[in-house]
N, C-alpha and C positions, 0 to 999 in steps of 0.2 A: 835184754829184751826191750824195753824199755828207749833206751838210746838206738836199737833197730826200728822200732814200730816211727821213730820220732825225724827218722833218716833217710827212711828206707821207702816209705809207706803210698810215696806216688811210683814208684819203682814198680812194687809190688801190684798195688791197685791197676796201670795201665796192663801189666801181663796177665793179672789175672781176667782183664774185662776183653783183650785180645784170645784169651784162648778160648773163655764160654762165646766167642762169636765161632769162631774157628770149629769150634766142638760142634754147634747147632746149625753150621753154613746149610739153607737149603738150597744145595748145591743143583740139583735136579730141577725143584723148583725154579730157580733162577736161568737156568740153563732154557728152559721153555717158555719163561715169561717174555711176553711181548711188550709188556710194559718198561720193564728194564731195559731191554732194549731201546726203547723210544727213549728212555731217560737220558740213555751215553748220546744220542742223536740231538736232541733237545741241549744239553751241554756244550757239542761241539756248534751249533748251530747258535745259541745263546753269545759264546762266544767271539763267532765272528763277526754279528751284530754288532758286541760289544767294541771290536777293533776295527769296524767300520764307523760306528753313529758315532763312537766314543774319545779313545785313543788321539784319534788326532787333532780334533775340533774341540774337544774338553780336557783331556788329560796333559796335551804336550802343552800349549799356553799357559795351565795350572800350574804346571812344572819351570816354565819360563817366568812367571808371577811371583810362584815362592823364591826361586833361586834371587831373584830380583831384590824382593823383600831381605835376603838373609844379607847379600850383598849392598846394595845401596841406603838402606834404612837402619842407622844407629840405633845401635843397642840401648840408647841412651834415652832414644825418641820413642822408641819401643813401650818400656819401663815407664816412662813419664807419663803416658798416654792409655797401655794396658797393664802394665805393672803393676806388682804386688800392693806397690805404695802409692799409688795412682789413684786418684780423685774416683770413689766409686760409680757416682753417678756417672760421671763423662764414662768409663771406662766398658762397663754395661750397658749404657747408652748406644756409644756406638756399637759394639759388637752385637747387640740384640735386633738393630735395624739392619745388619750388612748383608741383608738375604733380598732386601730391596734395590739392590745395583748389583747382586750375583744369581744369574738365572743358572745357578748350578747343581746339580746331584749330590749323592752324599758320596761317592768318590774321587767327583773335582772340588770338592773343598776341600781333601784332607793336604794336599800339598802346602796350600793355602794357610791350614790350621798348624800343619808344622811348623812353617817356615815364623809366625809371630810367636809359637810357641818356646821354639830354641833361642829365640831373639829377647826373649826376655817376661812376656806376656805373661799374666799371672794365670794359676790357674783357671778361676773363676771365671775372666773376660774371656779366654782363650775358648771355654767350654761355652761358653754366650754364643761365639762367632763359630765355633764346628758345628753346633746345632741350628743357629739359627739362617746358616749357609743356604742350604738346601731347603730350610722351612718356611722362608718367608718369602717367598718368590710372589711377587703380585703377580704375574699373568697368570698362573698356575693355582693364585685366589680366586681370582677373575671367573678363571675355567669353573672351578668350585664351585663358585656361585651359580654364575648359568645354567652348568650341566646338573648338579645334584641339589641347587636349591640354596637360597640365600642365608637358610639358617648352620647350613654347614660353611658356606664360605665365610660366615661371621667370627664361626665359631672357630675357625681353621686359624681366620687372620689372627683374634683376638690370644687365641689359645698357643700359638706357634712364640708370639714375643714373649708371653708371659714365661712359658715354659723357658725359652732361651734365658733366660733375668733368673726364674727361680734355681734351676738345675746349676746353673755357673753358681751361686750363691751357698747352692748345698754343697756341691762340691769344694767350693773352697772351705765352710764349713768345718765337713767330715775330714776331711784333710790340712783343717788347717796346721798340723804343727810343723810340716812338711813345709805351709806358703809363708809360716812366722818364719822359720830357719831361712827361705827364699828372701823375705825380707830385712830380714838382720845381712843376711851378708850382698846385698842389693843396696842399702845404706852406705854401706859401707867399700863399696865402689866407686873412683874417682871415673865418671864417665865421658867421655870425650866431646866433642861439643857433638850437637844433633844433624847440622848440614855442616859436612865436612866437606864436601866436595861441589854441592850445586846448591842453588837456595832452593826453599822450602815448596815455595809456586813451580820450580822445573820440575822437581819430582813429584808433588802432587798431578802436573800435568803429562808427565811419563807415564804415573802407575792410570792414573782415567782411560791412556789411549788404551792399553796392556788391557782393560778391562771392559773398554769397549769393545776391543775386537773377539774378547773372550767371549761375550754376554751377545754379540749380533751373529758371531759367525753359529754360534748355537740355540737363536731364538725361534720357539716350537710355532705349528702351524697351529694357529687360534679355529674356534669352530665354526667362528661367521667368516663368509670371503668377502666381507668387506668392514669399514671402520678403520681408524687406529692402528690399533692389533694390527690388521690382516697389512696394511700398508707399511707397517717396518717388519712384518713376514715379506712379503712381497720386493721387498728393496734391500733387505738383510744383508744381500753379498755385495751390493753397491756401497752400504754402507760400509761394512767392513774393510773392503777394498780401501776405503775412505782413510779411515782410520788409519790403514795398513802402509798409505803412501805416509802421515803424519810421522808411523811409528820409524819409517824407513829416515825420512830425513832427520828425528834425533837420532839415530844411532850414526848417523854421519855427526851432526853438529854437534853434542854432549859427548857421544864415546869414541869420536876419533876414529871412527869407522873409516875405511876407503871411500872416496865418494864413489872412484870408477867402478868395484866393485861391486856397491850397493845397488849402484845406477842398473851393472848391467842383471843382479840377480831380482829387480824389479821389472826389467824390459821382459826378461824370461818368462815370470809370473804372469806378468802379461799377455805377451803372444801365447802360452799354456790355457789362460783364461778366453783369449780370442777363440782358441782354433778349438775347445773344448768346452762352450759355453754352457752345456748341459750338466758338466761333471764340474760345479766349483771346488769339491774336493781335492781335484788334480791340480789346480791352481796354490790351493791353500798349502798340499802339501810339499809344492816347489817351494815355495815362501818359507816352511819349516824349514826346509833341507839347506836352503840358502844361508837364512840366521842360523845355522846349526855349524854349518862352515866355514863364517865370518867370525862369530864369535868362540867356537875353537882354537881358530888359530890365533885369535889376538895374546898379548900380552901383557895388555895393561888390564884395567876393569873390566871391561866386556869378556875377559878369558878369564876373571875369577868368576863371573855372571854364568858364564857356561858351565864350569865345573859344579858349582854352588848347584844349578839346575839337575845337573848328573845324578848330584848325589840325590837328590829327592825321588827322580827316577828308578835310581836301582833298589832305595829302600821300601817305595809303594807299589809300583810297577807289578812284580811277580806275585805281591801277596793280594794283589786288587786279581787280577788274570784267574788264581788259585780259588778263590774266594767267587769269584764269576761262574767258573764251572761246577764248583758244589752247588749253587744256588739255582745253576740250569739243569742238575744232575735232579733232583730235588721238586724244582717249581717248575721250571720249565720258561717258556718266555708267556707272556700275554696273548691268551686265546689259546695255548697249549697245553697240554699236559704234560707231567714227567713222571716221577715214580709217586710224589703225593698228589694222590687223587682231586679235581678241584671242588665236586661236590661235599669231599669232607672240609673243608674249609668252609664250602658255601649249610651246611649245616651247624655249623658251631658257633657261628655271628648272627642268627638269628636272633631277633627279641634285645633285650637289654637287661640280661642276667650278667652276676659279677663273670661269670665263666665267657659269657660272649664275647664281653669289651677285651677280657684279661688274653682272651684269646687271640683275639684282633690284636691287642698292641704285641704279644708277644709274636706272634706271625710275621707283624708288617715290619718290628725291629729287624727281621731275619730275611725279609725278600728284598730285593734288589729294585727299584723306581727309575728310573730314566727321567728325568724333567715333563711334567706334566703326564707321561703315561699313567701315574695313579686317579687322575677323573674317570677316562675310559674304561679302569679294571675297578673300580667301586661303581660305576652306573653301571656293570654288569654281576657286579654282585649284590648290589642292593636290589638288581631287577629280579633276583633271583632268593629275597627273602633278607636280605639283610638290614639288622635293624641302623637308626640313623646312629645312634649311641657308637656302638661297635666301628660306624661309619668312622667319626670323627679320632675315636680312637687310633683306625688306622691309620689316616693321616693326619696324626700328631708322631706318632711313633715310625711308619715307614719311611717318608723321603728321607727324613732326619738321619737314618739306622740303615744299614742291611749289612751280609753278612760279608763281603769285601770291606764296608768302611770299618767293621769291626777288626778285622783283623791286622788291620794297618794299624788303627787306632792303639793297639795293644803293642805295637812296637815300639808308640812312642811314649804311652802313659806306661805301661805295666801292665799287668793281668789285675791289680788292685783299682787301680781308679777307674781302668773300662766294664770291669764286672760292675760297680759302683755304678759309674754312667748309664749302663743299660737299662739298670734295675730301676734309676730313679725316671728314665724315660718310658719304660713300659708299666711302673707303680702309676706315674703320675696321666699318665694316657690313659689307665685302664679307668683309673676313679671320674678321672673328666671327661671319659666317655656315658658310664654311667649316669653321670648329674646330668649333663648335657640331655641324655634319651629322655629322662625324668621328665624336662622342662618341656621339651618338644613333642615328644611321641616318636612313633613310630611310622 
């Protein structure tokens, strides 16, 4: 019995929690709801949002970035820099600011977070830079400030690094016997020199252009139309464009690209861009499909470049998609409803009880953010009774979370360190939402 209950006992547990749904299905019910209904519509609709705003402007470059990373950047440089045995401060350092040159969501970092993750990165710094990817994005502080008030956008900024610094620290922590055994046999590797192939200035200037095309082709429309902001909104595809002829000429000059071919799957992008000046979409995605066929068929590094990218694809790809639909199944998109209702959400983050914030951070760990859509969906749920506490909590715990990066996430930590990870993001959001209400008000 004993060696059954110790064996058997998730076996058991999933049929027996499948058949009391099965047994209670109100079939009738569900059959007449019009709300269910809206939810499977809101899903399919969620999602092709998702493979329009998303997919190709966020996800396929993250995918060409990580491959990149796993590809051209030593394992050796990796380790030195985010490794286990790596200078803590530098290591934390950077990884807690890298949300300040990445204007991305929390499913275009996780490519990002695999790819220094396999390469050697220690736990700790690794879980710095996945969280503080999506959290620390200054325009999206910027936005914070203006739209809901400078003591949330203070609180956003100050509270996002901290978090990023603490949570990689617990985690390494709670698991450290795991980063000791990573570090004895890390030591204990002869590792190869760090720029084997280019010096350390080409690749740093490689991966800048790779991220600046990443960071412009997807920089949000700010809420004034003029300033700053609104002027690299404004010129965003000029720039990128920019970038895009830079990135074209290294892959001729560094990866022994064809020049004829590069030339002509530029001239293409081009006239694409002329004749279609409204849809730079259609431009962008010649540009993928180009690099996609150039660097397939090579042989040398730019076809380990591709492969390297594939794999990142096929492992985050279907579970981010899967993870999209529950979550439109569910929540719906912004301004919609699905099957949970938005007034009980907008009832339960009122005021600045433990239950509000805890509420808040566990919700916003589990819904889905688009880069800077969290201002517009908190000024409308604050307009509608929410207190600031619960505010902050959510965006400390949403961009950072949802329930696609979750489940990527767990393919590549385990079901042990991402349950870990969640908890210590929605503990630590729900109390700092708390304090925070205390200090401010309502």
């Amino acid at each position: 019995m004993n060696t059954f209950w110790q064996t058997e006992w998730k076996s058991l547990s999933l049929i027996t929690a499948v058949f009391i749904i099965c047994f209670y299905l109100p079939v009738e019910y569900l059959q007449q709801s019009q709300r269910l209904i809206d939810s499977f519509w809101e899903a399919l609709y969620l999602v092709r949002w998702y493979a329009q705003e998303h997919v190709l402007l966020c996800l396929i470059p993250a995918f060409i970035i990580a491959g990149a990373i796993s590809v051209f950047i030593s394992q050796g440089a990796v380790m030195k820099y985010l490794g286990v045995n790596a200078n803590k401060v530098m290591a934390y350092g950077v990884a807690s600011v890298s949300g300040t040159l990445l204007a991305v969501c929390s499913c275009t970092v996780l490519p990002l977070f695999a790819g220094i993750y396999k390469r050697g990165a220690g736990l700790g710094p690794a879980i710095a830079f996945l969280y503080s990817g999506p959290a620390i994005n200054v325009l999206a502080i910027v936005m914070t400030a203006k739209v809901l008030g400078p003591e949330l956008g203070i609180g956003r900024a100050v509270g996002a690094v901290l978090f990023s610094v603490v949570i990689g620290l617990l985690m390494s922590f709670i698991f450290r016997k795991e980063e000791q055994a990573k570090a004895a046999i890390s030591a204990n590797l002869i590792m190869p020199d760090e720029d084997e192939n280019r010096p350390l200035w080409q690749n740093a200037l490689f991966f800048f252009v790779m991220v600046a095309i990443l960071v412009f082709a997807n920089w949000g429309k700010p809420i004034e139309s003029s300033g700053v902001w609104y002027g690299l909104y404004a010129g965003k595809w000029w720039i990128t464009a920019f970038f895009g002829l830079i990135f074209a000429g290294l892959l001729v000059r560094w990866f022994n690209l064809k020049a004829v071919l590069v030339t002509l799957v530029a001239s293409i992008v081009a006239v694409v861009a002329f004749v279609f000046p409204e849809q730079p979409l259609a431009a962008f995605t010649v540009a993928v499909i180009g690099f996609t066929l150039l660097t397939s068929a090579a042989q040398n590094e730019a076809g380990d470049w591709f492969s390297a990218s594939w794999e990142f694809a096929k492992l985050i790809l279907p579970l981010l998609l899967m993870g999209v639909v529950i979550a439109g199944f569910l929540l719906g998109r912004p301004g919609h409803e699905a099957l949970i209702p938005a007034e009980w959400i907008t009832k339960m983050v009122g005021g600045n009880s433990f239950f509000a914030n805890f509420f808040a951070s566990f919700a916003g760990a589990f819904m889905y953010f688009a880069t800077l859509t969290e201002v517009p969906i908190l000024q409308g749920l604050m307009g509608s009774g929410m207190g600031k506490g619960p505010a902050l909590a959510l965006l400390l715990a949403g961009p950072a979370l949802s329930l696609p990066n979750l489940l990527v996430i767990r393919t590549i930590l385990g079901n042990a360190k991402t349950v870990v990870f969640l908890l210590l993001v929605v503990v630590m959001a729900t109390f700092t939402g708390m304090i925070f209400g205390s200090i401010v008000g309502n």
